[in-house]
N, C-alpha and C positions, 0 to 999 in steps of 0.2 A: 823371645825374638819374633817369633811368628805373628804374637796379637799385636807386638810394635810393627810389622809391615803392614798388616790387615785396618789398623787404625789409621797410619798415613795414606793408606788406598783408599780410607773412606771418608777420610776428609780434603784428598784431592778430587775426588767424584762429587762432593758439595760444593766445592768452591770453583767447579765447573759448571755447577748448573745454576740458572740463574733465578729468584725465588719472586714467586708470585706476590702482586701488593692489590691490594684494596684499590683499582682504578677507576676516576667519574671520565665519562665517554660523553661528549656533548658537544652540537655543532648546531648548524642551522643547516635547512637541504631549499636549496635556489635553483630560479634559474641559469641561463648563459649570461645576465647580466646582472648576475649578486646582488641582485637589489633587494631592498627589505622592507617588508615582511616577508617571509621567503613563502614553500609552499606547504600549503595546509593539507592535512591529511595523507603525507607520506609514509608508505610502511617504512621504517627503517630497521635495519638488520645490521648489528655490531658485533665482529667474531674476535676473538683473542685466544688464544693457547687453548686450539681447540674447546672452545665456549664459545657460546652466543645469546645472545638475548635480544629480542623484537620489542618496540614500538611504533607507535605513531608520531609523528609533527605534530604540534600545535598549531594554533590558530595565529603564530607569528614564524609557522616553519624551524622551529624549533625540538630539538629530541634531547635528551640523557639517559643514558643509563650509566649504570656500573657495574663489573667486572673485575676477576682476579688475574691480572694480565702479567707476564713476567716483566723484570723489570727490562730487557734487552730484548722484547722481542716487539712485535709490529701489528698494530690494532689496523684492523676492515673496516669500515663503514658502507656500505651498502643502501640506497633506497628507491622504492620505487612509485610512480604515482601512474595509473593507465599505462600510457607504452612509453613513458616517460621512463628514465635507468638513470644511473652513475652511481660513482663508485670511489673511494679515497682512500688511502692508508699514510697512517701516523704512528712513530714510538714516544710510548707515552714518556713524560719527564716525570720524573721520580725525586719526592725531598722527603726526608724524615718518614719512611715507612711507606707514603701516601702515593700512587699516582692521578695522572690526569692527562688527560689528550683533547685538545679543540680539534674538531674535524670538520671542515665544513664541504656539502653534499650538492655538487649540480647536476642538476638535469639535464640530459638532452635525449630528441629523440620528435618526433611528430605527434605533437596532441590534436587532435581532432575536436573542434570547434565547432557549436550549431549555428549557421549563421543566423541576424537577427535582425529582423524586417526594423528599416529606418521609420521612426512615426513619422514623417512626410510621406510616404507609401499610403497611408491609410487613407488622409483626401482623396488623395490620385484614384486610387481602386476606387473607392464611393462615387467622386466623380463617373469614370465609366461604366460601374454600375447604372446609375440615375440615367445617362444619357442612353444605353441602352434599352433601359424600360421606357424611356419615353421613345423610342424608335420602335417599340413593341408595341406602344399603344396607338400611335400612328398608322397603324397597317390597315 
């Protein structure tokens, strides 16, 4: 009678938890205007049942990885580029063993931009160059 209660105890404790699947984690990480190609060379950081795994964006703003993520619980996405953040979470959909989760990643945040002399600038400086060496040579 004993190992009959210790056997329902440990198949109610199974059938409470829920079981890890083979998950693909893949999204694209943009700006505030989703537009695409997203952005290049994002670290991205993907965490699930207590795991995680880092990459990069592509060259289309694009990441995947995979993970063993339960089937009931709730995938992070995380990435960041300069002071650029954001952040997403998704439960993965699960069929026949397999899961999978699209997470898609925006940015926000101020990126700092070098600004960049208009080539009409370049006459103009020349011009007042010239004119004042010929105001130099005048003296």
């Amino acid at each position: 009678m004993a190992n009959f209660k210790i056997a329902l105890l440990l198949i109610a404790l199974a059938a409470g938890m829920a079981s890890a699947v083979p998950t693909e984690i893949y999204g694209y990480v943009t700006d505030q205007t989703h537009d695409l190609p997203g952005i290049q060379g994002a670290n991205v950081t993907v965490e699930c049942d207590n795991q995680s795994s880092t990459t990069t964006s592509d060259h289309k703003g694009f990441y995947y990885r995979m993970l063993d993520c339960g089937e009931q619980g709730t995938i992070t996405a995380t990435a960041q580029k300069g002071s650029q953040t954001g952040s997403n979470s998704d439960a993965p959909a699960v069929s026949n063993g397999f899961g999978y989760a699209e997470i898609g990643i925006e940015l926000s945040g101020t990126e700092v931009e070098v600004p960049e002399y208009p080539s009409a600038a370049v006459p103009a400086l020349l011009s007042l160059l010239s004119f004042g060496l010929a105001r130099l040579r005048n003296r």
